[in-house]
N, C-alpha and C positions, 0 to 999 in steps of 0.2 A: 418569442422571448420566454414564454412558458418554460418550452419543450428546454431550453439553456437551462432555466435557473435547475430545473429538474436533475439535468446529468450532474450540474456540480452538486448536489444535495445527495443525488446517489451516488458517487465518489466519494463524499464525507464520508460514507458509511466505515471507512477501512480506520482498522483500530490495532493497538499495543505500539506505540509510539507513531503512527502513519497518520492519521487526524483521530486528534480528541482532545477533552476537556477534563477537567480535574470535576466535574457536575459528579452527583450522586445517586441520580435518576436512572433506574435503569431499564426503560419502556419507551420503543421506537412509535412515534404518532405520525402521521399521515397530515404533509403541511394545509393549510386553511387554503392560503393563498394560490398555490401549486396543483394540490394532487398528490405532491410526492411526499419521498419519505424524512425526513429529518432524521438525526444521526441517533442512533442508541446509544445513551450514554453506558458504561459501564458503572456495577456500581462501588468498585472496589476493593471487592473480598475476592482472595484466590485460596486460601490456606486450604479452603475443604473440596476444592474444585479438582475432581479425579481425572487420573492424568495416565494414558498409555503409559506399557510398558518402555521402558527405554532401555534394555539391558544390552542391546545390541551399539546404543550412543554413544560414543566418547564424552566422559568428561572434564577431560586435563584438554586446555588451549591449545593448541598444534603454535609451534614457534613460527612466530611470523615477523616480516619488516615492518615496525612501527611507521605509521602514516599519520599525514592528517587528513580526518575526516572529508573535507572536500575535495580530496585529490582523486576520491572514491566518486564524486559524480559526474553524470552526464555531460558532454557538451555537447555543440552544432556541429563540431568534427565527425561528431560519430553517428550522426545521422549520414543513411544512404541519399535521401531526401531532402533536400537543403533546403525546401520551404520552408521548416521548421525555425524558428527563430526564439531565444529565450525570454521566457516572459518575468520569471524571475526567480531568484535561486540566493540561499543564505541560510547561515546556522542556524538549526532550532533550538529552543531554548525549554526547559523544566516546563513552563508554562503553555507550552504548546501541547503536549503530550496527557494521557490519560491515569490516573494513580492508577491500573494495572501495569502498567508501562515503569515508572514509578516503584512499584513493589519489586518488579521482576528484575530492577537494579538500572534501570536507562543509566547510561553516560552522557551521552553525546547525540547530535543527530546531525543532517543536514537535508535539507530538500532544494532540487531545482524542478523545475515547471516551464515547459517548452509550449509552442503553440504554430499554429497552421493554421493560414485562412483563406478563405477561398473568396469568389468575388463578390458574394452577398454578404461580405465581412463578419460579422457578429453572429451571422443567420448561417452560416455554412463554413464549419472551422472544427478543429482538431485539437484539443491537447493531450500532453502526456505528463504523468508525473513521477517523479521519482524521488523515494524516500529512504534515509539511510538513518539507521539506529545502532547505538553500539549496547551493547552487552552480555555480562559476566558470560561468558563460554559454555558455563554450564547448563544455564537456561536457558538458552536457544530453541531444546526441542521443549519444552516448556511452552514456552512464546510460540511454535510454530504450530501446536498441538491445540490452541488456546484460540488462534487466530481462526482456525478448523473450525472447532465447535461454535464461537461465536458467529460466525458468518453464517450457519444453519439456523439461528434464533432468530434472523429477522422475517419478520410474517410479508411484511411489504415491497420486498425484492425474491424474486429467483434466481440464485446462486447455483449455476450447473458448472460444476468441477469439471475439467479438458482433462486432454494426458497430460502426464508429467512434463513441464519442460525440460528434464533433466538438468539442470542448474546451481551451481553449489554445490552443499552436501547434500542436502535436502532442495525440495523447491513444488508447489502446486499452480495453478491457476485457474481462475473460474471464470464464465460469461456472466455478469448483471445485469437482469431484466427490471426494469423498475413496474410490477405491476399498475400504478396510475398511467402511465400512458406511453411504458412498452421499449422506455431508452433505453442503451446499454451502454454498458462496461466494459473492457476487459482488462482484470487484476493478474498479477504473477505476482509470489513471494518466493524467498530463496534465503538462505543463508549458508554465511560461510564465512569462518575464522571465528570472530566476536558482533559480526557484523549481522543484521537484519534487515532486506531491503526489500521494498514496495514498488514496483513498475506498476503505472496502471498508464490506460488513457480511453478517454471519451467523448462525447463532443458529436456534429452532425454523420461523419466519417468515423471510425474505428480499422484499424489495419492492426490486426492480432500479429501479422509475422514479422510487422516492424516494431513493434513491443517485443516480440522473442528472441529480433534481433539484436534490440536495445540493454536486454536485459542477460546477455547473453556476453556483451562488451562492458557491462557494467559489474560481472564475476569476475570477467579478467584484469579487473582492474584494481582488485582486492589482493594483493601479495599473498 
């Protein structure tokens, strides 16, 4: 039960509209109860926060089919793997989201949350999550630049950067190790259009190439 509450604690970790708190704290601790790491809060301020060059980026929106936000997520269709079952899925709301998130113009969002379990139920299980955020087009490499740097500050996880998925316009992904007691992650961000999305999954199994696949059907689903 430990080793559980730990992966969802190190998946909290993912921030700019993906999980967070409007909190003002910005120092990741090490839980009491756990070992793990509890989420760093952001503390709000981006104004002075330097920012690659971007002169190669587009900043005018590329014309696209106005969607609605949910039409953008995942389902059990699009698992190869039909163990998968949805665990749950629904609009995000302002209150969800991190006042970096917030500053950098959020719209909209939606998340679903899939899961897989194996025969020791609770003790031997899978999920994935998938997070969708909208906005202004121009921030995008902003937010993806932002998302970079932050994820190098946490002292209580090992964030080793993969190849590129090539996905979107942009797109990275990393393993997370949770140094108390060694769980992992694996994260992929991408965007494309207006949109910002967060694939992750964790849990006692991890399958990086059903995440790539995932995240891969969830570009094409972006007009």
């Amino acid at each position: 039960m430990k080793k559980q509450i730990a992966l969802i604690l190190l998946i909290s970790l993912l921030i700019l509209g993906c999980v967070g708190t409007n909190n003002s704290s910005s120092t990741a601790t090490p839980s009491a109860s756990t070992g793990a790491i509890q989420q760093a809060e952001p503390s709000g301020q981006i104004e002075n926060t330097p920012m690659p060059s971007r002169a190669s980026t587009p900043t005018t929106m590329p014309t696209a089919k106005q969607v609605s936000i949910k039409e953008l997520a995942l389902g059990e269709s699009d698992f190869s793997n039909s163990d998968y079952s949805i665990m749950d899925r629904g609009e995000r709301l302002q209150s969800d989201v991190d006042n970096k998130s917030i500053q950098m113009g959020w719209k909209t969002g939606y998340q679903a949350k899939f899961q897989k379990l194996g025969k020791a139920g609770l003790l031997d299980y899978s999920q994935i999550i998938q997070t969708i955020s909208e906005y202004p087009y121009e921030n995008l490499e902003k937010i993806f630049q932002i998302q970079k740097e932050e994820i190098k500050r946490n002292e209580n996880v090992t964030y080793e950067e993969l190849s590129n998925p090539q996905i979107g316009e942009k797109s990275a992904a990393w393993r997370a190790t949770s140094k108390a007691d060694s769980t992992r992650a694996y994260i992929i961000v991408f965007y494309k259009m207006n949109y910002f999305e967060t694939i992750s999954t964790f849990g006692t199994a991890t399958d990086y190439e059903l995440l790539t696949e995932l995240a891969n059907k969830a570009e094409l689903k972006i007009p």
